[in-house]
C-alpha positions in Angstrom: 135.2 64.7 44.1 135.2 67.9 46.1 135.6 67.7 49.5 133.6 69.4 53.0 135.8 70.3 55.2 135.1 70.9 58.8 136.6 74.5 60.1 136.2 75.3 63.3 138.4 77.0 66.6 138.5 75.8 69.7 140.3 76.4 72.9 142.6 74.2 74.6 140.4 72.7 76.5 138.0 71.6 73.5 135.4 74.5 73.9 134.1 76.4 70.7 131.0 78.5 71.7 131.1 81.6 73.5 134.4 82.6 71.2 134.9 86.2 71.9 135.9 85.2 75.2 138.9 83.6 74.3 139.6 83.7 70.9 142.0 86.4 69.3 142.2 86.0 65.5 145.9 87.6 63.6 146.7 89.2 61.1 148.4 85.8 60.1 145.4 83.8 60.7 143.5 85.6 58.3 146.1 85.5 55.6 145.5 81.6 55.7 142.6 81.7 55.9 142.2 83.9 52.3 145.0 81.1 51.2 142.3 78.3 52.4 139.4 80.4 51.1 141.0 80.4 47.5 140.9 76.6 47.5 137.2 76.3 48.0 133.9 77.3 46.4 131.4 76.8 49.0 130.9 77.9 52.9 128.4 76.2 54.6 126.9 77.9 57.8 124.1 77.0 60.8 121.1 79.1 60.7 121.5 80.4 64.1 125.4 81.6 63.3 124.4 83.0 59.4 122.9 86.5 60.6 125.7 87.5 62.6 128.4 86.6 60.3 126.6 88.1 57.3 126.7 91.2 59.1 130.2 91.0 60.4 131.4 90.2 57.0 129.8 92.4 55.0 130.5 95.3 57.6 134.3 94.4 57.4 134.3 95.1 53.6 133.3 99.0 54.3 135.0 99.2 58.1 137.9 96.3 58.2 140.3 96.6 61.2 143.4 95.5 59.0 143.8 95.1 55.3 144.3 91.1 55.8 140.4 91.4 57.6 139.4 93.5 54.3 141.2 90.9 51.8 139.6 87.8 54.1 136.3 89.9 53.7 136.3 90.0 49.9 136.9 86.1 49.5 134.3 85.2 51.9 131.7 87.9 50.4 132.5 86.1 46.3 132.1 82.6 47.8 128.8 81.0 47.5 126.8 80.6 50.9 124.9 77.6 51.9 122.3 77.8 54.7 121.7 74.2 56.3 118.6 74.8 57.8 115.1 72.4 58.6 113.1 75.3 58.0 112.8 78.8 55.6 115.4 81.2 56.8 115.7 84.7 55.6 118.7 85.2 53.4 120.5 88.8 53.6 124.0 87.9 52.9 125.5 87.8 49.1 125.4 84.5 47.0 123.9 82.6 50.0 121.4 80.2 49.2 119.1 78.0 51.5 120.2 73.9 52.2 116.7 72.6 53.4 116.9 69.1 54.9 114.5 67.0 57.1 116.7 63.9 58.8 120.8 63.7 58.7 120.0 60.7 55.9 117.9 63.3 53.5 121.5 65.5 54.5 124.2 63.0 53.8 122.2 62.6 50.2 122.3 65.9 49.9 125.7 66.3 50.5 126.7 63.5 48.6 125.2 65.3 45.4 126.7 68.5 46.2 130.5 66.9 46.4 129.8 65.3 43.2 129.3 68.5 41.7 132.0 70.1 39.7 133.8 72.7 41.7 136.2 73.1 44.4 135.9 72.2 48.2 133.6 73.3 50.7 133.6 74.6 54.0 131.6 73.9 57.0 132.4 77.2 58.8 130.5 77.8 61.8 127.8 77.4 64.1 128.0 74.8 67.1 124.9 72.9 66.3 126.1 72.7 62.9 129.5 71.5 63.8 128.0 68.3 66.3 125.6 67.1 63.6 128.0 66.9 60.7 131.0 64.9 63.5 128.3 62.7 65.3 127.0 61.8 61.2 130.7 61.6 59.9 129.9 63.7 57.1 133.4 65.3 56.8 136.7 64.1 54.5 139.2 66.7 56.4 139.0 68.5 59.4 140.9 71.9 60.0 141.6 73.1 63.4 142.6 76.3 65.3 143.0 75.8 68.6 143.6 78.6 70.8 146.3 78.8 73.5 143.4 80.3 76.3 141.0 77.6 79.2 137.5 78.8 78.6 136.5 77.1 81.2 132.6 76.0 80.0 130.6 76.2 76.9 130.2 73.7 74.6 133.1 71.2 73.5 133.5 70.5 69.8 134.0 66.8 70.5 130.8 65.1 72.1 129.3 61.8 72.0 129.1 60.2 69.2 128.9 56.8 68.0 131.4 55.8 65.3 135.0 55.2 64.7 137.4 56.8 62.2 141.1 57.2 61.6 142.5 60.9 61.2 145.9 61.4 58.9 147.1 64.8 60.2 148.5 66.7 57.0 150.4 69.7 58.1 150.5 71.5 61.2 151.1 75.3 62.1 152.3 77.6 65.2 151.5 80.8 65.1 153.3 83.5 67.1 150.5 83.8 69.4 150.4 80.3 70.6 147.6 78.8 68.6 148.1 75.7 66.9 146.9 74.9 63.2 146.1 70.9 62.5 144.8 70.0 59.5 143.5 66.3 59.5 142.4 63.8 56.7 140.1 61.2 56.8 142.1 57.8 56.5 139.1 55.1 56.9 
């Protein structure tokens, strides 16, 4: 059964919007993430995050600002999109197809098919809204995190309220040179 993995950076004080303000992504960081991006087949996205990363990415194909943001670029662009979405969303953005859903139940069935699907993992890659709803509905097996050696201050924090209980098995961790720390986290009940 493939897996949805939640990806998502944060500062050190738990804040993940507002990330050009205190989030510097390496050379490094983008290696793994091609490493990570070979393991999957599928990136999900919010519908309020999927225009400006659609034109980030596919700008940094023709204008990268290092060859490990051009080779980053070229897995992202081949993998197949997922827009989760309650309404029609325009789609500009290679491979990218539209996830409509009307309740987190009609989701969670969703989702369920989708894992049972041949193929390899997927990501849940950005978007804050999108984030909150799949923690405060558990609808994760692993949970990657980058978080960033900077105090944002405000914004919205990646861990809210929600209303269930589960045990994390942390897998491997990581330091970069930087500062930021890499834990990569496992379901366990």
């Amino acid at each position: 059964m493939r897996k949805i993995i939640l990806h998502a950076h944060m500062s050190l004080d738990g804040i993940i919007s507002e990330q050009n303000h205190w989030m510097k992504i390496t050379d490094e960081m983008l290696n793994d993430g091609s490493a990570l991006y070979e393991t999957l087949d599928t990136v999900m996205f919010g519908s309020k995050t999927y225009p400006g990363m659609a034109t980030y990415w596919t700008n940094a194909l023709k204008n990268p600002i290092s060859y490990a943001e051009l080779e980053f670029a070229r897995q992202l662009n081949s993998k197949k999109k997922l827009v989760l979405s309650r309404s029609s969303q325009p789609l500009v953005w290679e491979n990218s197809s539209l996830l409509q859903y009307t309740s987190a139940d009609d989701l969670r069935v969703k989702l369920d098919e989708l894992k049972n699907e041949s193929g390899e993992n997927i990501s849940v890659a950005c978007g804050v809204g999108l984030w909150h709803f799949f923690i405060e509905n558990s609808l994760f097996d692993d949970l990657l995190l980058y978080i960033h050696p900077a105090l944002a201050g405000h914004g919205e924090r990646l861990f809210t309220e929600f209303h269930w209980h589960t045990s994390l098995s942390l897998v491997r961790e990581k330091t970069y040179e930087d500062g930021t720390k890499e834990l990569y986290y496992e379901k366990t009940s």
